[in-house]
Backbone of each chain as ProteinMPNN parsed JSONL, in Angstrom:
{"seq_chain_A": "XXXXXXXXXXXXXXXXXXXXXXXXXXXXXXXXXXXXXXXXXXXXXXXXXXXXXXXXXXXXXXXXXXXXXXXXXXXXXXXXXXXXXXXXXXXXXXXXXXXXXXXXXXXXXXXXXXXXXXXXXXXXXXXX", "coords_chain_A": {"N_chain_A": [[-19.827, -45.376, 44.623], [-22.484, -45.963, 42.175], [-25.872, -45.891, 41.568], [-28.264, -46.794, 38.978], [-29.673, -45.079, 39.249], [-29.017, -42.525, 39.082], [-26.968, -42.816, 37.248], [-28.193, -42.731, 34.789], [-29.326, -40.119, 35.514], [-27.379, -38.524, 34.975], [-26.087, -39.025, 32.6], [-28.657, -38.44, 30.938], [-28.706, -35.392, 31.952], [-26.337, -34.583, 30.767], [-26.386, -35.376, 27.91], [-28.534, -33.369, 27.242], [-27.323, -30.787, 27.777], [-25.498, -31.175, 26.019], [-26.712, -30.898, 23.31], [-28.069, -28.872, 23.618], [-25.725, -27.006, 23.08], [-24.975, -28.21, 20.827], [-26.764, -27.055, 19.508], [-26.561, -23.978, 20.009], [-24.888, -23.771, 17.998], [-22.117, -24.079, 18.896], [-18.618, -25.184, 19.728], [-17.885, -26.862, 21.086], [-19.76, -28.771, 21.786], [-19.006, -31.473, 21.613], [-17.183, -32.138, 23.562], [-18.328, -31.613, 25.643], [-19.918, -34.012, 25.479], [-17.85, -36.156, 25.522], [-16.75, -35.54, 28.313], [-19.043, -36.665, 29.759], [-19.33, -39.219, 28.823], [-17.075, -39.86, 29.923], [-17.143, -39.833, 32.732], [-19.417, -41.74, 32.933], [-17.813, -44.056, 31.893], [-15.893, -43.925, 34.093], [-17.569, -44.717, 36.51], [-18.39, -47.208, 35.833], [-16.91, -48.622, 35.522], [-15.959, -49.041, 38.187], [-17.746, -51.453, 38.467], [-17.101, -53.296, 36.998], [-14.665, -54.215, 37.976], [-15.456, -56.026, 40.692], [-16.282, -57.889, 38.792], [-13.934, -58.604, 37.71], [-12.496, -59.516, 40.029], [-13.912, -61.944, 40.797], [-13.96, -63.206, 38.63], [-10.722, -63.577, 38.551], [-10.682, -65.632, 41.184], [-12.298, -67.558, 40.338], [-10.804, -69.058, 38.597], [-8.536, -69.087, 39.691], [-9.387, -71.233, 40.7], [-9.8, -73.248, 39.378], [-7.443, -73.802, 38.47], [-6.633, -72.374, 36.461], [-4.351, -70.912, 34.029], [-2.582, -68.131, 34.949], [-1.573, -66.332, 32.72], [-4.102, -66.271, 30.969], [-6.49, -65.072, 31.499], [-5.102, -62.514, 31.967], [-4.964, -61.425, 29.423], [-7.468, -61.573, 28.341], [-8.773, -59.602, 30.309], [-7.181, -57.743, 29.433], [-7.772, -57.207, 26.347], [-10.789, -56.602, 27.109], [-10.475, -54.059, 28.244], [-8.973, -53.045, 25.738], [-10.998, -52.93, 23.932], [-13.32, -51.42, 25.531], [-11.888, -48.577, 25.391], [-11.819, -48.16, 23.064], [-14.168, -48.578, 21.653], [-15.585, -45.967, 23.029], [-14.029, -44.065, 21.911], [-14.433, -44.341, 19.185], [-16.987, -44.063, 18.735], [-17.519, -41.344, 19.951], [-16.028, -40.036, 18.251], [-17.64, -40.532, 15.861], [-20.212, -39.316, 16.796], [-19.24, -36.439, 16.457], [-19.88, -36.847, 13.746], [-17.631, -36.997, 12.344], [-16.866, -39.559, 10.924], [-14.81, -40.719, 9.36], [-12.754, -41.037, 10.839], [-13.403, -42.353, 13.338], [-13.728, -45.068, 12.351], [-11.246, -45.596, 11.755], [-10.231, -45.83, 14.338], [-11.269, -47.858, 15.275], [-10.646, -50.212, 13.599], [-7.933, -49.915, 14.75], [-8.312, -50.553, 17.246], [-8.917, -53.171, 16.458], [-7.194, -54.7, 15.67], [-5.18, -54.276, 17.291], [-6.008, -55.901, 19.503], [-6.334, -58.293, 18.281], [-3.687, -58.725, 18.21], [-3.329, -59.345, 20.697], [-4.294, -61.89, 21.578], [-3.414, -62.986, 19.229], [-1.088, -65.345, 20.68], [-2.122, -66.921, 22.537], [-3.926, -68.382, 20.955], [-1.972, -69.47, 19.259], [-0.795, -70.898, 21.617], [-3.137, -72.51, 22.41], [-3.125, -74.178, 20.217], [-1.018, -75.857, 19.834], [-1.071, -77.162, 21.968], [-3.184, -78.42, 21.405], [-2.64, -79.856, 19.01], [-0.691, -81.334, 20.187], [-2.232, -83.197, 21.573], [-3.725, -84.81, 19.875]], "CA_chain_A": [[-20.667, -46.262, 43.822], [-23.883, -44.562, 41.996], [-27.09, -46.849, 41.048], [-28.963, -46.737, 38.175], [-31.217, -43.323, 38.614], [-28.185, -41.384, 39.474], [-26.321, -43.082, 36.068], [-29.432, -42.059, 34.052], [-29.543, -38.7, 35.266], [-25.985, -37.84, 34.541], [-26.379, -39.764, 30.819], [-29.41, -37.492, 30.332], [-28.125, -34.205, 31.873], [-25.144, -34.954, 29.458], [-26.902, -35.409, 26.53], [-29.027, -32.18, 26.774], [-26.261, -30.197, 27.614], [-24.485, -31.173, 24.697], [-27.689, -30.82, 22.744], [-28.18, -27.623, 23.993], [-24.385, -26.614, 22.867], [-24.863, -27.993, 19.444], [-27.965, -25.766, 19.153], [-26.098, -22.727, 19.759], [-23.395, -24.089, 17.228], [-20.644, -24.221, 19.811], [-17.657, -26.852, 18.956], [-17.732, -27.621, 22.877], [-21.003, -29.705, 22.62], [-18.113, -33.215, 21.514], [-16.287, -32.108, 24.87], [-19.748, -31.95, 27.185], [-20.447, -35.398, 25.252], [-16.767, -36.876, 25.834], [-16.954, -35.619, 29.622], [-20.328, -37.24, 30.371], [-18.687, -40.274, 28.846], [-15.448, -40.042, 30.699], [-17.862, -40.019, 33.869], [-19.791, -42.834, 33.177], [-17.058, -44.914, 32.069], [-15.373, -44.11, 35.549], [-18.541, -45.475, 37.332], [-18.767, -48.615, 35.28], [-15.085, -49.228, 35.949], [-16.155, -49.391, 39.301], [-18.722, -52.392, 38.783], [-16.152, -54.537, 36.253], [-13.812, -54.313, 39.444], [-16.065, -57.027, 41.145], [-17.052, -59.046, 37.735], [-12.467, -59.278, 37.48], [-12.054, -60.09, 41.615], [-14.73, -63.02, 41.002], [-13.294, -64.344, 37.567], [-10.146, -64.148, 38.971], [-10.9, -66.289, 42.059], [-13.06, -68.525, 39.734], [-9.721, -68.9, 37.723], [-7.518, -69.997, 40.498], [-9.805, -72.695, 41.471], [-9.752, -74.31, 38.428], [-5.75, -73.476, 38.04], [-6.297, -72.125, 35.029], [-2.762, -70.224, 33.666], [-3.283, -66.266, 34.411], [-2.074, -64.975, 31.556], [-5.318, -66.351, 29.918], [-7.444, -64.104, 32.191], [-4.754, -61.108, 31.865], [-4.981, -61.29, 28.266], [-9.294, -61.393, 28.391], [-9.257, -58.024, 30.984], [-6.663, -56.267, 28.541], [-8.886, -57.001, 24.958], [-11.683, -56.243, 26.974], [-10.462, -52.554, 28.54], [-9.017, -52.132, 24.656], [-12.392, -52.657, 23.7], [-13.908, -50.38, 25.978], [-11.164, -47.604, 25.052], [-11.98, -47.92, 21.416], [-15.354, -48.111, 21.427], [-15.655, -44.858, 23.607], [-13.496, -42.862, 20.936], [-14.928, -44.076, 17.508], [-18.01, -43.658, 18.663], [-17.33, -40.101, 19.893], [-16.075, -39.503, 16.574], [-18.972, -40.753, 14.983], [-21.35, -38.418, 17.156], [-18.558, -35.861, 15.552], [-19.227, -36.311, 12.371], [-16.366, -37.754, 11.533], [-17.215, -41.069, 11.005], [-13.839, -41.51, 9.206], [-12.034, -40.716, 11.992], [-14.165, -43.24, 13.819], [-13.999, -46.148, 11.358], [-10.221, -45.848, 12.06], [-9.931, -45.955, 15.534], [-11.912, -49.509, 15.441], [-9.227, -50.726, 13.162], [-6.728, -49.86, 14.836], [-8.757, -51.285, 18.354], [-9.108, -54.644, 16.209], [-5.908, -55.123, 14.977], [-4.656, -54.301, 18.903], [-6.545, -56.56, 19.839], [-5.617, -59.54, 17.203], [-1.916, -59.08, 18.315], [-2.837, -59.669, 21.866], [-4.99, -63.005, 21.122], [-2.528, -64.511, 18.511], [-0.096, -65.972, 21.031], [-2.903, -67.413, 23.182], [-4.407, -69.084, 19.946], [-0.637, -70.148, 19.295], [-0.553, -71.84, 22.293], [-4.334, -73.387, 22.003], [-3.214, -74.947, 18.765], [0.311, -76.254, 20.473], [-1.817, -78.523, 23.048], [-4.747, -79.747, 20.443], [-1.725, -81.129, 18.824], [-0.288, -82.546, 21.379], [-3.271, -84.16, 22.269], [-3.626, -85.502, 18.633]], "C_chain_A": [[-22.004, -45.566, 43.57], [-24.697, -46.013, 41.279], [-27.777, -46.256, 40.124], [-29.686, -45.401, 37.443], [-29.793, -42.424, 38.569], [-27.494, -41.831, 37.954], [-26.865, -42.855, 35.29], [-29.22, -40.5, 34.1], [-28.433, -38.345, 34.9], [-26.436, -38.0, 33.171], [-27.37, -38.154, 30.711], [-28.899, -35.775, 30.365], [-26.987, -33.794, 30.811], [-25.456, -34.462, 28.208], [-27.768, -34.132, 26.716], [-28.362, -31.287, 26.824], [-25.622, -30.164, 26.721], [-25.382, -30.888, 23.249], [-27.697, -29.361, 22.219], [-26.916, -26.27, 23.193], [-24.533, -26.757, 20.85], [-25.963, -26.994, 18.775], [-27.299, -24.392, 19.124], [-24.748, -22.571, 18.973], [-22.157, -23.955, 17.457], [-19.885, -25.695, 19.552], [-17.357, -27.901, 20.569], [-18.966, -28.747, 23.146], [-20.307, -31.468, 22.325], [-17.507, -32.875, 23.049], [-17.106, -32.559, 25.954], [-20.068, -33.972, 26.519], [-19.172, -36.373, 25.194], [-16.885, -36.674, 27.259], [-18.441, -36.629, 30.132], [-19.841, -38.851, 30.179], [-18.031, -41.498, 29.283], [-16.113, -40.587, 32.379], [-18.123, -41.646, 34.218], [-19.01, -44.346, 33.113], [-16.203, -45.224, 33.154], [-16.184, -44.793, 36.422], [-18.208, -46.891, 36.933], [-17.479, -49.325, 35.276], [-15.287, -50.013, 37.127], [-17.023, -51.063, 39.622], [-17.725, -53.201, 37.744], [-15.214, -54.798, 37.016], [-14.125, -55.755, 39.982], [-16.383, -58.145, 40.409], [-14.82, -59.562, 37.747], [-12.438, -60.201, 38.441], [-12.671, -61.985, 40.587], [-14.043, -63.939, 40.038], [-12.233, -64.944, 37.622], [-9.962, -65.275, 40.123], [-11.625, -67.716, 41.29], [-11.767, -69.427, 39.209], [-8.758, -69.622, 38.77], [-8.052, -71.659, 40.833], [-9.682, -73.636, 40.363], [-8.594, -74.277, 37.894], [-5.738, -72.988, 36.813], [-5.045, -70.932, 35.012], [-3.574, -68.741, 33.948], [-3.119, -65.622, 33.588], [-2.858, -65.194, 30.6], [-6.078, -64.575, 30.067], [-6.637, -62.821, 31.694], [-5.502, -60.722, 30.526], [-6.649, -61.398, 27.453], [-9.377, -59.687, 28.975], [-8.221, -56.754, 30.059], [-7.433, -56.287, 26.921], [-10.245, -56.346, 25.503], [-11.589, -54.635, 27.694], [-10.142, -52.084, 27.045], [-10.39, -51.806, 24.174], [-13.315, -51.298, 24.349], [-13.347, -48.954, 25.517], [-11.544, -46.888, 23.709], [-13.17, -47.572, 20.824], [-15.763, -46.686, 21.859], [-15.125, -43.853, 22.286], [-14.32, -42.848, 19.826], [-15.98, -43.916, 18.003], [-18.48, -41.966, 18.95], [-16.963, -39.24, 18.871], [-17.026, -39.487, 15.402], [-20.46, -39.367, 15.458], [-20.587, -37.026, 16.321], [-19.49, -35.517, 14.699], [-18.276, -37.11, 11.731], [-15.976, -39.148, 11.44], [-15.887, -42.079, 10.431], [-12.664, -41.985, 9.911], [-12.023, -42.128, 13.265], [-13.441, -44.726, 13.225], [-11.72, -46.557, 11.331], [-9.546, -46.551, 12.94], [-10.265, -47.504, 15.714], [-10.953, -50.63, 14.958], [-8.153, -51.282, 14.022], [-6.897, -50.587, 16.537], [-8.317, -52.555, 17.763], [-7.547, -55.369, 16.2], [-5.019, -55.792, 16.564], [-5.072, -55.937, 18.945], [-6.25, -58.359, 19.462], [-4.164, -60.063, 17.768], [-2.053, -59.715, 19.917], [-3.499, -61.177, 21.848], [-4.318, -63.886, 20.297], [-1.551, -65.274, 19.369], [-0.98, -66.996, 22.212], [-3.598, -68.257, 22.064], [-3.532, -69.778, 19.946], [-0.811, -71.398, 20.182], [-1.753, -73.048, 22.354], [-3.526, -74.285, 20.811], [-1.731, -76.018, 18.93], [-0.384, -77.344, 21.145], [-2.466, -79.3, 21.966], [-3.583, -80.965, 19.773], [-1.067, -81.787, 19.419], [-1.119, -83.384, 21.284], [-2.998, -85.341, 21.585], [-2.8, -86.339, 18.206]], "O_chain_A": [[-22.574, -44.82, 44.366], [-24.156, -46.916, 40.641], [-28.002, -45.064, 40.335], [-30.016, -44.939, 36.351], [-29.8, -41.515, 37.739], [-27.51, -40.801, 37.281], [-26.059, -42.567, 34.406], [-29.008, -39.768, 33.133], [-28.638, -37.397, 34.142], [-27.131, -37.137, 32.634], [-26.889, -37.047, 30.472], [-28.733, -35.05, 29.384], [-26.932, -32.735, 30.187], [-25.011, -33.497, 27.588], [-27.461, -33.585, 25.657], [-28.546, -30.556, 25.851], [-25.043, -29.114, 26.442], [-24.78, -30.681, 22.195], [-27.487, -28.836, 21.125], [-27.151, -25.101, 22.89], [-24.329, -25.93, 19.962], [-25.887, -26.355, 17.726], [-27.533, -23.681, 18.147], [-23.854, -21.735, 19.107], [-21.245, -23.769, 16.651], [-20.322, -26.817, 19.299], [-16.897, -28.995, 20.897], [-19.175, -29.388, 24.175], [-20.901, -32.479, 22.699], [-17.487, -33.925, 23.69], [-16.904, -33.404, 26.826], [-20.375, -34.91, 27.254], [-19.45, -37.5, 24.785], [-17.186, -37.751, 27.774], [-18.345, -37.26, 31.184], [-19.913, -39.649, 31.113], [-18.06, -42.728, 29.262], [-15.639, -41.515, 33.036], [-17.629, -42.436, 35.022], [-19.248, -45.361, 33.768], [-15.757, -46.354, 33.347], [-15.597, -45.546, 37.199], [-17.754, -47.67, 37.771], [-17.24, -50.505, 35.019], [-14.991, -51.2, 37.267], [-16.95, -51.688, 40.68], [-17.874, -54.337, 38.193], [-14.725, -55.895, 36.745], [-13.289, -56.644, 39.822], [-16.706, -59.212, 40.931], [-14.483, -60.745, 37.788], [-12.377, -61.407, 38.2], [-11.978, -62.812, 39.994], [-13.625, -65.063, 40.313], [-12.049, -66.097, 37.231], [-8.928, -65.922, 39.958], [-11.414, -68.833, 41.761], [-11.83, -70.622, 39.498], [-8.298, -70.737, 38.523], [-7.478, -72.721, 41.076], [-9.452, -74.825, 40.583], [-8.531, -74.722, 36.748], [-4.77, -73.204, 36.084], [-4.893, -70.162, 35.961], [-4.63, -68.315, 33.479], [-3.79, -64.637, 33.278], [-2.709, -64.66, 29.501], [-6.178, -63.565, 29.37], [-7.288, -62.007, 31.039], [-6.428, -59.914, 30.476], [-6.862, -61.307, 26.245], [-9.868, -58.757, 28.335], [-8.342, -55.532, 29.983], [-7.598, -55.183, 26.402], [-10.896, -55.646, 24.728], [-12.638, -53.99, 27.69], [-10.675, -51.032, 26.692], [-10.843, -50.669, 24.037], [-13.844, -50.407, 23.684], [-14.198, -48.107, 25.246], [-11.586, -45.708, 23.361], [-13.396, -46.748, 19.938], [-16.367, -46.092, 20.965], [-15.859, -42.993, 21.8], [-14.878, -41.837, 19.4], [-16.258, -42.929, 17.322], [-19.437, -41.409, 18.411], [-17.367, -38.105, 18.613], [-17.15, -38.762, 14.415], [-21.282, -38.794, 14.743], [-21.334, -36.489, 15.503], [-19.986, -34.393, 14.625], [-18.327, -37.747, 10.679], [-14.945, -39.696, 11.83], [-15.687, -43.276, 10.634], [-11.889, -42.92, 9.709], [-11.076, -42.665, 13.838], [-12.596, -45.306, 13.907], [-11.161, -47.583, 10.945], [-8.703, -47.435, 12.788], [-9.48, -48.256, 16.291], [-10.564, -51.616, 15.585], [-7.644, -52.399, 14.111], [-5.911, -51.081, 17.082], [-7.417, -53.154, 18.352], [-7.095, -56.393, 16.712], [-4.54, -56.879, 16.888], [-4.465, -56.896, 18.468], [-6.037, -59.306, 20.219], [-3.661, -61.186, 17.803], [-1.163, -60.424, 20.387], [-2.64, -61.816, 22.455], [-4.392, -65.113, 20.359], [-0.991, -66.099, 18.647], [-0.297, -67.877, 22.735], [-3.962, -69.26, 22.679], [-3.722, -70.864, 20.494], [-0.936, -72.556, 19.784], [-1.475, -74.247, 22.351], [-3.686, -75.481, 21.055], [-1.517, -76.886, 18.084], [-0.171, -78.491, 20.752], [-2.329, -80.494, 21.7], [-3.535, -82.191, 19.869], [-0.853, -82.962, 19.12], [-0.768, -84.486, 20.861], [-2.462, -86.381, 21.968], [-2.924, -86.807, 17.075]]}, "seq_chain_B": "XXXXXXXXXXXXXXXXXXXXXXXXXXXXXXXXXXXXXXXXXXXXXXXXXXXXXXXXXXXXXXXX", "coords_chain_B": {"N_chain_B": [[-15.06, -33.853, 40.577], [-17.549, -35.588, 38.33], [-20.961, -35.019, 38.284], [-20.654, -32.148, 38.423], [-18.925, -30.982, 36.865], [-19.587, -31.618, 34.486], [-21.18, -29.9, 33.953], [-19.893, -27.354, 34.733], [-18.453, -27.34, 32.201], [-20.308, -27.136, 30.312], [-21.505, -24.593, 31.204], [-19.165, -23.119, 30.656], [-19.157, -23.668, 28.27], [-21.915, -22.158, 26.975], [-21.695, -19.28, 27.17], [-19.538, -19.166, 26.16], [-20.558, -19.18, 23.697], [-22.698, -17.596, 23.812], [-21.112, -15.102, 24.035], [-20.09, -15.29, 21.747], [-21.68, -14.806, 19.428], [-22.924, -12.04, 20.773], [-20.829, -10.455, 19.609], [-20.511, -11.073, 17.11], [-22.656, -9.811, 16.231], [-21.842, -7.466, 16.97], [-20.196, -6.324, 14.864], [-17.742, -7.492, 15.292], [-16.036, -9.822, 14.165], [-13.46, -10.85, 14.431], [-12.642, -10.657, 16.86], [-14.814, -12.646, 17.857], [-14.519, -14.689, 16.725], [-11.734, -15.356, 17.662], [-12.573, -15.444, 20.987], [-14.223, -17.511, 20.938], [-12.336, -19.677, 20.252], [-10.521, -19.092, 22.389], [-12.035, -19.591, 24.506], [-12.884, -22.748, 23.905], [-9.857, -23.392, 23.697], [-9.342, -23.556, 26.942], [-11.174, -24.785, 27.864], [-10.311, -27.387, 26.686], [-7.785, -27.286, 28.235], [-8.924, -27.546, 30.987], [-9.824, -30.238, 30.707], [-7.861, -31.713, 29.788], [-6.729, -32.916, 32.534], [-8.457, -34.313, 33.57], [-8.97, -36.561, 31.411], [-6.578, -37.654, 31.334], [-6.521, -38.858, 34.325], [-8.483, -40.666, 34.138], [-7.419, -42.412, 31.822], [-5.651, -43.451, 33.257], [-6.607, -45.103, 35.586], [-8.03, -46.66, 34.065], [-6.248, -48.038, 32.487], [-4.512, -49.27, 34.941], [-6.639, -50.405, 36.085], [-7.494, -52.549, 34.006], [-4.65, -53.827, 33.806], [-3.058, -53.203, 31.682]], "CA_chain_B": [[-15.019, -35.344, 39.306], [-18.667, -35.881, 38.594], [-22.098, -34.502, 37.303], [-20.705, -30.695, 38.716], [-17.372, -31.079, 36.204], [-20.114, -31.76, 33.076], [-22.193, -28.339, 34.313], [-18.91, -26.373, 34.187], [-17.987, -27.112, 30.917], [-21.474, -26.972, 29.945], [-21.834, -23.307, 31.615], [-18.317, -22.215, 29.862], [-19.575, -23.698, 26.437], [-22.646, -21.384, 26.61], [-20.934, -18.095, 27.67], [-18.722, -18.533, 25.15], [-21.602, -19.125, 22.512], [-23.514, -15.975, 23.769], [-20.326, -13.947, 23.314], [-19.786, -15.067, 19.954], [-23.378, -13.902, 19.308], [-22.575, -10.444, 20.692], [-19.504, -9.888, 18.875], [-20.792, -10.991, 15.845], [-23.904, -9.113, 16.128], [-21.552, -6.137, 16.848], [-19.419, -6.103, 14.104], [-16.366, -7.965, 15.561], [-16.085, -11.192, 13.689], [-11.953, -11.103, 14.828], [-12.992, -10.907, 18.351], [-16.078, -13.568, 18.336], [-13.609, -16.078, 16.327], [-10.688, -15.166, 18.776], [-13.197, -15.689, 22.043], [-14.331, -18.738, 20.631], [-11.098, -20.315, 20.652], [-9.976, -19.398, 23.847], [-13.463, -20.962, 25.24], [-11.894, -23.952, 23.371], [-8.397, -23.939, 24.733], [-9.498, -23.375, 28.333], [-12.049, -25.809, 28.129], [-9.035, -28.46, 26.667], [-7.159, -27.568, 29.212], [-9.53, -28.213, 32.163], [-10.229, -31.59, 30.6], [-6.828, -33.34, 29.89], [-6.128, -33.587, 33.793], [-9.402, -35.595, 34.016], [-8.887, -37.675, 30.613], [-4.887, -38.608, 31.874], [-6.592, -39.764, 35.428], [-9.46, -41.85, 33.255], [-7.146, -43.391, 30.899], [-4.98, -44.268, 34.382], [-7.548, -46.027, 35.321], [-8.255, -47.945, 32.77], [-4.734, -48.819, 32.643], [-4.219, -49.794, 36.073], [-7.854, -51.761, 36.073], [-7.132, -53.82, 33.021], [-3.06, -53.802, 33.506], [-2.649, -52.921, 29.979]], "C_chain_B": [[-16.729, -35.573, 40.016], [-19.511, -34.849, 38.287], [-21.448, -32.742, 37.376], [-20.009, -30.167, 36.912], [-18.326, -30.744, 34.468], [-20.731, -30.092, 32.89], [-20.803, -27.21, 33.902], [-18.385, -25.936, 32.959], [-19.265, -26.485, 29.796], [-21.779, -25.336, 29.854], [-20.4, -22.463, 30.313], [-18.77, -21.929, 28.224], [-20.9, -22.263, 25.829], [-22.448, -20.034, 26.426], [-20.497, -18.063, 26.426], [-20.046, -17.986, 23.619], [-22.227, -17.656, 22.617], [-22.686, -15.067, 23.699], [-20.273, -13.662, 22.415], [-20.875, -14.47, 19.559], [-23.184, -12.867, 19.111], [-21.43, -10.156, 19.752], [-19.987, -10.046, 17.204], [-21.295, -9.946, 15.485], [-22.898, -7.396, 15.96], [-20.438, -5.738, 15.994], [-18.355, -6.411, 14.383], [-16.22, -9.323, 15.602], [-14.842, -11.574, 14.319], [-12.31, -11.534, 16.088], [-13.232, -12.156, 18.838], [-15.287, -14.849, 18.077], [-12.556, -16.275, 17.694], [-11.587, -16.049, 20.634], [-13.405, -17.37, 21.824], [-13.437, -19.957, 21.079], [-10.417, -20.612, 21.57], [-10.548, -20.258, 24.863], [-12.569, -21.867, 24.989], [-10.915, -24.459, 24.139], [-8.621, -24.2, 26.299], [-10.272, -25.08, 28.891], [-11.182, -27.515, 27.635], [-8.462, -28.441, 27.636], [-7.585, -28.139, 30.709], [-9.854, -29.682, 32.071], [-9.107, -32.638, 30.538], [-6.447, -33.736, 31.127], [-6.918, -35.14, 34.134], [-9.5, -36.764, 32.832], [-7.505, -38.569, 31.456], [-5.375, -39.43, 32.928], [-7.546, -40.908, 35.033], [-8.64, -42.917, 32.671], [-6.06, -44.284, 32.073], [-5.116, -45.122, 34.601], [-7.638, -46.63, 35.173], [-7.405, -48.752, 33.104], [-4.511, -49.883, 33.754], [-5.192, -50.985, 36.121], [-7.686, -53.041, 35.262], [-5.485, -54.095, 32.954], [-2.869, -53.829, 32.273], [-1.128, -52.63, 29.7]], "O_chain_B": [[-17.143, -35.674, 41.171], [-19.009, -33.76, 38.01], [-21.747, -32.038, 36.412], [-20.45, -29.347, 36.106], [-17.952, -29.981, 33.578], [-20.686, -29.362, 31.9], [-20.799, -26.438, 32.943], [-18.001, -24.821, 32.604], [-19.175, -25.698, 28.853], [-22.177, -24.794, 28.823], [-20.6, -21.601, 29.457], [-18.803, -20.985, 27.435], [-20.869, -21.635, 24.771], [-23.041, -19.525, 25.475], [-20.854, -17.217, 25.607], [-20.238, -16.97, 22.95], [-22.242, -16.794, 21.738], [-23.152, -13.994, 23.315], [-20.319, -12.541, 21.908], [-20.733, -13.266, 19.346], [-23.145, -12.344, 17.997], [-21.654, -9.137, 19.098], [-19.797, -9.214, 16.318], [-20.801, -9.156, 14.68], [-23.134, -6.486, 15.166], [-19.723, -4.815, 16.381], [-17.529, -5.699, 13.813], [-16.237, -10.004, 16.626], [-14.911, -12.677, 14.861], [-12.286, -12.728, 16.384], [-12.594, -12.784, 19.682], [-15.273, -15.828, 18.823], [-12.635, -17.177, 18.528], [-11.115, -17.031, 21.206], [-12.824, -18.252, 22.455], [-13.653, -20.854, 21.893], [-9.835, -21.663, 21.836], [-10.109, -21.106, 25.641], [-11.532, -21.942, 25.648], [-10.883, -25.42, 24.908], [-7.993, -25.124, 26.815], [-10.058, -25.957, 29.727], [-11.459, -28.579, 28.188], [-8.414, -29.515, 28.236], [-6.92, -28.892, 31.421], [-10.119, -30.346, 33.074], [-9.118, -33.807, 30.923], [-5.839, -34.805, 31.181], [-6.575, -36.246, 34.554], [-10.029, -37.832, 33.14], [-7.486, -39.688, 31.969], [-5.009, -40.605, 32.907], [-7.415, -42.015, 35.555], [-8.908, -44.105, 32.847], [-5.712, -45.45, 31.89], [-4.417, -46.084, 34.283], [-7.434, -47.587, 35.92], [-7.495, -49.802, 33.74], [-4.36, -51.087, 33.548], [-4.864, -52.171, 36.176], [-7.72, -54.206, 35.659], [-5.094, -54.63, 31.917], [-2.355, -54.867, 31.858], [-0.74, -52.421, 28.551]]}, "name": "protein", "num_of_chains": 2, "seq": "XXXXXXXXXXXXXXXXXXXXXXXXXXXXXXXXXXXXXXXXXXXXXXXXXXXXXXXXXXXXXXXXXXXXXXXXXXXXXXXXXXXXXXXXXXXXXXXXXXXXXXXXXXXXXXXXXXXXXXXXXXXXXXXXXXXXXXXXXXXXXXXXXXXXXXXXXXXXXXXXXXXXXXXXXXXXXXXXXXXXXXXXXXXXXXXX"}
């Protein structure tokens, strides 16, 4: 587990390193700025660990169904997945590249949410 | 895994850059392109072990 200064200094060491790389017009300064990334997104894995435990535990108490919750922690790792790339593509350059990947996040994303809407819209009428 | 992993790639990326430099500089554009590349590949290859165990990860964390 790393706190704050230590997640800073990586970020920064990162970013001048890769700085540094595009200055000497090397194609390695997207790799130093995908590794620094790859890092921090491994840390911050570590602290959404404790925000799942809790929601799940929150989640039992109020019986709510789990594959709500599954279907929240998998839109929100696509999310994280997606954002990480297009935006790496965007530091690129290749913003079309980018502008893809988000797409193709959303869309994901849509398919895993329509059957959980489905069922929302199954009860209201009931109710009704 | 961790700040060393960023320095390594960091250190290869430059190396390679100051080769290409020399080679240019010395009349061996084939070379400097060639060097280049290999930087490249090497530096792919040291990285997909640590993307595959990232996107694991992920996987495993969010059961995707």
């Amino acid at each position: 587990m790393i706190g704050i200064t230590q997640m800073i200094g990586i970020a920064v060491c990162g970013m001048l390193l890769s700085l540094l790389l595009k200055g000497m017009k090397s194609e390695l300064y997207i790799v130093v700025a995908l590794v620094t990334c790859g890092i921090l997104l491994y840390y911050s894995l570590n602290l959404s660990l404790s925000v799942m435990e809790y929601l799940r535990r929150l989640a039992h108490r109020f019986s709510l169904e789990d594959v709500y919750l599954q279907t929240v922690f998998k839109v929100i790792g696509i999310g994280y997945v997606c954002t990480l790339a297009s935006q790496l593509c965007k530091d690129a350059g290749q913003a079309s590249i980018g502008v893809q990947v988000e797409l193709f996040g959303k869309l994901l994303i849509l398919v895993q949410a329509l059957p959980i809407a489905a069922k929302l819209i199954d009860t209201l009428t009931g109710i009704l | 895994m961790g700040v060393e992993f960023i320095f390594q790639i960091a250190a290869i990326g430059i190396i390679v850059a100051v080769l290409n430099q020399l080679l240019i500089r010395s009349g061996r554009e084939e070379q400097a392109m060639l060097t280049t590349l290999a930087g490249l590949i090497v530096v792919l290859f040291m990285i997909i072990g640590q993307i595959s165990a990232l996107f694991d990860t992920i996987q495993s964390v969010f059961n995707l």
